[in-house]
VEXKERO-905190 format. One record per residue (C-alpha): residue number from 0; residue in one letter; x, y, z. Coordinates in pm, 1 decimal, m for minus. Example, Ala and Ser with C-alpha at 12.3 -4.5 7.8 and 13.67 -1.06 7.14 Angstrom:
BEGIN
<tilo num="0" residuo="A" c1="1230.0" c2="m450.0" c3="780.0"/>
<tilo num="1" residuo="S" c1="1367.0" c2="m106.0" c3="714.0"/>
// end
This chain:
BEGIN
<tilo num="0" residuo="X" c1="m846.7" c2="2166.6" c3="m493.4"/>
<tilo num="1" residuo="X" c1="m846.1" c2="2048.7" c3="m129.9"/>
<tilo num="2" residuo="X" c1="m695.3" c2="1687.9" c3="m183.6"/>
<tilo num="3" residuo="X" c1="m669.3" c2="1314.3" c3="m392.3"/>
<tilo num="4" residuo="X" c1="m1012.4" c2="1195.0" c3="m336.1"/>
<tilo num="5" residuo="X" c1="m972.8" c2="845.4" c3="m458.2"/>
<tilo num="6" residuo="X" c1="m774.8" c2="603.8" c3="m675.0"/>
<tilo num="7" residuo="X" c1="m952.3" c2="344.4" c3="m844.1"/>
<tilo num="8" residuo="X" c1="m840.1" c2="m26.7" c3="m898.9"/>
<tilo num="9" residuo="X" c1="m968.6" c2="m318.9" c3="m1037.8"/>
<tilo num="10" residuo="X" c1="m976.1" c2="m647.1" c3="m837.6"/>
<tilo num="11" residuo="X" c1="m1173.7" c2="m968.2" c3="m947.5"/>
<tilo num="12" residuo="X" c1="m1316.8" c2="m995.0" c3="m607.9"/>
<tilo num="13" residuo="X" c1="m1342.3" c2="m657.9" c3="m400.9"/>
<tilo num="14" residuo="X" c1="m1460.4" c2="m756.2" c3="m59.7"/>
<tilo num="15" residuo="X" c1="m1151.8" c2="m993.4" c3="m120.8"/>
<tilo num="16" residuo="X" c1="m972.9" c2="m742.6" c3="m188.8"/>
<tilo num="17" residuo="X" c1="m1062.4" c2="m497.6" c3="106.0"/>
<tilo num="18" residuo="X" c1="m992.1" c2="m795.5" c3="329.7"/>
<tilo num="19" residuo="X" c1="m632.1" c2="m784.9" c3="203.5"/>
<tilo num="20" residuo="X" c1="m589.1" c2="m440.8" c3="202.5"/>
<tilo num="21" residuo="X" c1="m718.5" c2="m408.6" c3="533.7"/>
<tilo num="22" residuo="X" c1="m486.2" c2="m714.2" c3="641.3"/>
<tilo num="23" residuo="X" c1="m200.5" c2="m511.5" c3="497.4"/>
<tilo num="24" residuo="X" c1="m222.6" c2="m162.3" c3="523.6"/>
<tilo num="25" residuo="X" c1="m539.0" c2="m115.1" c3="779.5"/>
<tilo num="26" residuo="X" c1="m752.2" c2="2.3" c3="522.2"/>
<tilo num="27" residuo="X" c1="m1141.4" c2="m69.9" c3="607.4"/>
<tilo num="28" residuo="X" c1="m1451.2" c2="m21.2" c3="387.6"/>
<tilo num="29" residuo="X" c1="m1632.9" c2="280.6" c3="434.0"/>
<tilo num="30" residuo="X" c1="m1910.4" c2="223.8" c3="561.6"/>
<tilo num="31" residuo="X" c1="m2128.5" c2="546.1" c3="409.4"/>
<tilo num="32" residuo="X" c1="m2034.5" c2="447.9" c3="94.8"/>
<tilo num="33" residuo="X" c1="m2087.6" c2="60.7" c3="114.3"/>
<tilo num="34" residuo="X" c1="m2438.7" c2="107.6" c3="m56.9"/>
<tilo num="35" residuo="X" c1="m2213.3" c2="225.5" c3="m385.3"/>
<tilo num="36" residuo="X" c1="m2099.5" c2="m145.1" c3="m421.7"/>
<tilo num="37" residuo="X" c1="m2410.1" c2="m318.1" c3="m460.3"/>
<tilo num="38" residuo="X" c1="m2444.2" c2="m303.0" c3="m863.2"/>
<tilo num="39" residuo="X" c1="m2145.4" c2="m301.7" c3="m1007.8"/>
<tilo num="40" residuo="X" c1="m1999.7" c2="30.1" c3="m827.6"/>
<tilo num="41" residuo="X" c1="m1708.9" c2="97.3" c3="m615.8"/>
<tilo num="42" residuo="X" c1="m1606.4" c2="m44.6" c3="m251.7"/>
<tilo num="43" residuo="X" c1="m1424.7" c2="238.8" c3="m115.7"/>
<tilo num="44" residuo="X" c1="m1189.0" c2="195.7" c3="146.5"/>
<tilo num="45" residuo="X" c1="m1025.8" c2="388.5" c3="355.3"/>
<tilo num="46" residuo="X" c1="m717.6" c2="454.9" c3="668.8"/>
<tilo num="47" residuo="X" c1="m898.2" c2="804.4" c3="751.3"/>
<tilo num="48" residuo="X" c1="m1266.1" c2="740.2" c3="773.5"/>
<tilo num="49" residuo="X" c1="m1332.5" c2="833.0" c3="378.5"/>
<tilo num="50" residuo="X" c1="m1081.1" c2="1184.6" c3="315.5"/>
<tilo num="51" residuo="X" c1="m865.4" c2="936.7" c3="109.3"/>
<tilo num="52" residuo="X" c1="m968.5" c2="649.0" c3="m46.2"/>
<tilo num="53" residuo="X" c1="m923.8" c2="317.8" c3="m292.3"/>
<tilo num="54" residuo="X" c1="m1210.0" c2="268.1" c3="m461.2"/>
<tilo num="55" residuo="X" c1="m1269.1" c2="m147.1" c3="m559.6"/>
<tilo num="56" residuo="X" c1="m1375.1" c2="m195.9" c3="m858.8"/>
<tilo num="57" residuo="X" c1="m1477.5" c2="m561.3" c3="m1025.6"/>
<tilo num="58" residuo="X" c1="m1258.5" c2="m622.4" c3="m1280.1"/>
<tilo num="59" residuo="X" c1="m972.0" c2="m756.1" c3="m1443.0"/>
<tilo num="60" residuo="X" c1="m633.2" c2="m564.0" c3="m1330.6"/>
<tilo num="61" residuo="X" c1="m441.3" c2="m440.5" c3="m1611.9"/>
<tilo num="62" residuo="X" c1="m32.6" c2="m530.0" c3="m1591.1"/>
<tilo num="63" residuo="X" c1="169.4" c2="m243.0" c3="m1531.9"/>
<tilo num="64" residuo="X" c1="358.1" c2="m135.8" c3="m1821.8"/>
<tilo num="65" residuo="X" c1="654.0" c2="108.3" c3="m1828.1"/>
<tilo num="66" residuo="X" c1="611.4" c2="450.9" c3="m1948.3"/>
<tilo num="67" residuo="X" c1="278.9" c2="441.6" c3="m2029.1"/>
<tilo num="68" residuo="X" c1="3.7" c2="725.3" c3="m1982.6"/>
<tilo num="69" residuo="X" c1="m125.2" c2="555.1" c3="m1661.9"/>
<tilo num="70" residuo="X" c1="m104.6" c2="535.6" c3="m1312.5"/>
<tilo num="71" residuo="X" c1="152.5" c2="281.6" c3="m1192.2"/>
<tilo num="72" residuo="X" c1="179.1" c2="306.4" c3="m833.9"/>
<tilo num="73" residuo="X" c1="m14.2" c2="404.7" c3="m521.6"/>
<tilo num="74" residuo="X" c1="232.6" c2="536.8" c3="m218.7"/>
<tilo num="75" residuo="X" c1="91.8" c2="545.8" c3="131.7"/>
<tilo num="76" residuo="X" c1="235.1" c2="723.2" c3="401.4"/>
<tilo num="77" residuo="X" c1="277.5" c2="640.2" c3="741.5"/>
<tilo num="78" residuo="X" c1="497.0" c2="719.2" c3="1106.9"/>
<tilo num="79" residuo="X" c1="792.1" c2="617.0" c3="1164.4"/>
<tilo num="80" residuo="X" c1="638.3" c2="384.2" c3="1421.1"/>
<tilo num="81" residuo="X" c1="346.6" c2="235.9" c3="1149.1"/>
<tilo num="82" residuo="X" c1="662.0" c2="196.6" c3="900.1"/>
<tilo num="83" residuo="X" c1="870.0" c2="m7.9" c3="1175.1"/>
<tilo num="84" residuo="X" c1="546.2" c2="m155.5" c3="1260.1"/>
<tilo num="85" residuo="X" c1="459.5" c2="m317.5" c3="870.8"/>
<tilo num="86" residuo="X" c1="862.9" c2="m433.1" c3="869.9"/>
<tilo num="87" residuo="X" c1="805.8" c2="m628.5" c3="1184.8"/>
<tilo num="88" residuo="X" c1="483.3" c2="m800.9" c3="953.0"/>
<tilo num="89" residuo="X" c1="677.8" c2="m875.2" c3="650.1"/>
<tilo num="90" residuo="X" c1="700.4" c2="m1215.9" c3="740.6"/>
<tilo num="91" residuo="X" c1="350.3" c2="m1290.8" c3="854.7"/>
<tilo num="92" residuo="X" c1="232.6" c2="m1090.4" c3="511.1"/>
<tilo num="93" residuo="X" c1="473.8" c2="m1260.3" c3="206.5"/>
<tilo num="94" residuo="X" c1="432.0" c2="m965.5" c3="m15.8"/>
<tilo num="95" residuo="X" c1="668.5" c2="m981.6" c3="m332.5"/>
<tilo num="96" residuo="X" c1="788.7" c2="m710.4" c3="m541.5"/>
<tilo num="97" residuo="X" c1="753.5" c2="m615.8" c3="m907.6"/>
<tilo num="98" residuo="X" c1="1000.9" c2="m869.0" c3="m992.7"/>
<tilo num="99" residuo="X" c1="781.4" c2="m1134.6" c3="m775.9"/>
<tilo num="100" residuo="X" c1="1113.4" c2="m1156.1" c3="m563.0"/>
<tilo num="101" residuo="X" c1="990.5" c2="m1149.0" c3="m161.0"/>
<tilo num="102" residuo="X" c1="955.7" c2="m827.3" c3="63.3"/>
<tilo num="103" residuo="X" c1="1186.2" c2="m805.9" c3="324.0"/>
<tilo num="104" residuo="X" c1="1352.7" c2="m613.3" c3="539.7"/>
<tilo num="105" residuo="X" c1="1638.7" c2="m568.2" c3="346.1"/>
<tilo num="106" residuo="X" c1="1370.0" c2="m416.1" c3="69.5"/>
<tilo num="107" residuo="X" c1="1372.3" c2="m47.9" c3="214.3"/>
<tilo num="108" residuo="X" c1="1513.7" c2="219.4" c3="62.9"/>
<tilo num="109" residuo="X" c1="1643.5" c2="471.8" c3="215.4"/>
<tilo num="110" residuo="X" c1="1604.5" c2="779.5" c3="m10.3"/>
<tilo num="111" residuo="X" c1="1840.1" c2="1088.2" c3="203.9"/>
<tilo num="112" residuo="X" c1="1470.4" c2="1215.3" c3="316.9"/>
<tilo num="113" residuo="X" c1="1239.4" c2="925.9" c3="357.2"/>
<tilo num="114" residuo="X" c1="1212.8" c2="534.3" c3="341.7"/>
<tilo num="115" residuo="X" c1="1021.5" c2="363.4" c3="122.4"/>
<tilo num="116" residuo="X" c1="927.5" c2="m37.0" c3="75.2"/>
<tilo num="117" residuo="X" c1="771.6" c2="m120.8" c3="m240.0"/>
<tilo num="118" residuo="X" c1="542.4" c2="m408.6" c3="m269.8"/>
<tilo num="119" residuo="X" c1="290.6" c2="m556.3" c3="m492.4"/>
<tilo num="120" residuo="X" c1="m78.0" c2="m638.3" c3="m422.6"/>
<tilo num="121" residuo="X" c1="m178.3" c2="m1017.4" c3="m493.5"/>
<tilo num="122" residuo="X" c1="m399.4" c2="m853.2" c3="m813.8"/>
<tilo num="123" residuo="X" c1="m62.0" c2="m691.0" c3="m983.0"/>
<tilo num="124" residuo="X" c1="m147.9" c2="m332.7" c3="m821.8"/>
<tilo num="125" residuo="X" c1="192.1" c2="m150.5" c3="m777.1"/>
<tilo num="126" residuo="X" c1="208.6" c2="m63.6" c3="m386.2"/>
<tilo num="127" residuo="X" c1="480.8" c2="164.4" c3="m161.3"/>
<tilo num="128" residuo="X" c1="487.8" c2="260.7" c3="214.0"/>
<tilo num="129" residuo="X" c1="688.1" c2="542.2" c3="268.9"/>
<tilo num="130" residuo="X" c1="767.7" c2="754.0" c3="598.7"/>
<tilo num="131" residuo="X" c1="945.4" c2="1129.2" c3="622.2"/>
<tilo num="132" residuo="X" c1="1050.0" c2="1051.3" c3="973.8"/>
<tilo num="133" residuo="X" c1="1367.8" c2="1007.7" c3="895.9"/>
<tilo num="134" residuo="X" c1="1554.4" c2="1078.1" c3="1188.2"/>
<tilo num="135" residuo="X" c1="1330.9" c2="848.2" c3="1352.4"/>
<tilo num="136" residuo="X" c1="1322.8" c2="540.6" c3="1132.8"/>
<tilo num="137" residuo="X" c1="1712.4" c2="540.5" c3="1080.8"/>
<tilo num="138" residuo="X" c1="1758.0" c2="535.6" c3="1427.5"/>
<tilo num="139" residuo="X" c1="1495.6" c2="190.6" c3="1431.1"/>
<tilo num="140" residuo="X" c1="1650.7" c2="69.3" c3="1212.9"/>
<tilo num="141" residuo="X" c1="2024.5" c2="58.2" c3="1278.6"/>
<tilo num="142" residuo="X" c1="1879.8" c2="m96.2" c3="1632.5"/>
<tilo num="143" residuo="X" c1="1676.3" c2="m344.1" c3="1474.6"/>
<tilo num="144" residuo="X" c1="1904.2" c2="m624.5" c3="1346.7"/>
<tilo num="145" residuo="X" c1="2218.9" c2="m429.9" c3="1211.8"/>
<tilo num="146" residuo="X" c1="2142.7" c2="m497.9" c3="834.9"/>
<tilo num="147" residuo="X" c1="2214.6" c2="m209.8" c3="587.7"/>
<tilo num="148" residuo="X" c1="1916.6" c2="m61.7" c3="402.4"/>
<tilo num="149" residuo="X" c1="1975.4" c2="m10.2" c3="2.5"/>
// end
């Protein structure tokens, strides 16, 4: 096996979609495989010019429900610097969480060997950044604005 190919998720509109996602997380359609979505099959998009992608699919996204035999989340991983970077967007973006409380700052979680921020998509679709630079990204931020991470 040489890596995750894809993950698929349903969206009601997926060039929507894609918009947000590149918005978000930088994620553009592929552009090789845009002939896919004409017809009812996936827009893929992708951070890394197609090695990893989301594949949109038209549909109705199913809640996430607890202990199921499904996926439930979809973690990206960045830099330090593209981790710091997405904090400083929070505002501009308004993500929620799982709980449809708001993303903020105060949101990461510092796990002993990486951060992670957990978000939702505006479809449902569990989200997480997460960053192993964690020399790096403590250092940020304790400089940033002297709030504790959980």
């Amino acid at each position: 096996m040489l890596q995750i190919d894809h993950v698929e998720l349903f969206v009601p509109d997926r060039y929507e979609a894609a918009r947000w996602y590149e918005r978000v997380l930088g994620l553009r359609v592929v552009p090789e495989f845009e002939p896919w979505a004409t017809g009812g099959g996936p827009l893929m998009i992708s951070t890394d010019e197609g090695n990893t992608k989301l594949a949109l699919f038209e549909g109705t996204p199913a809640p996430p429900q607890p202990r199921t035999a499904a996926f439930h989340r979809v973690a990206f991983r960045v830099t330090s610097e593209g981790f710091n970077e997405f904090l400083s967007r929070l505002p501009e973006f308004r993500l929620t969480d799982a709980k449809d409380q708001p993303v903020t700052r105060k949101s990461v979680v510092d796990h002993q060997k990486a951060y992670s921020i957990y978000f939702t998509d505006p479809y449902g679709h569990l989200l997480e950044l997460t960053t192993y630079d964690y020399a790096a990204t403590t250092r940020a931020l304790s400089g940033s604005d002297g709030s504790e991470v959980s």
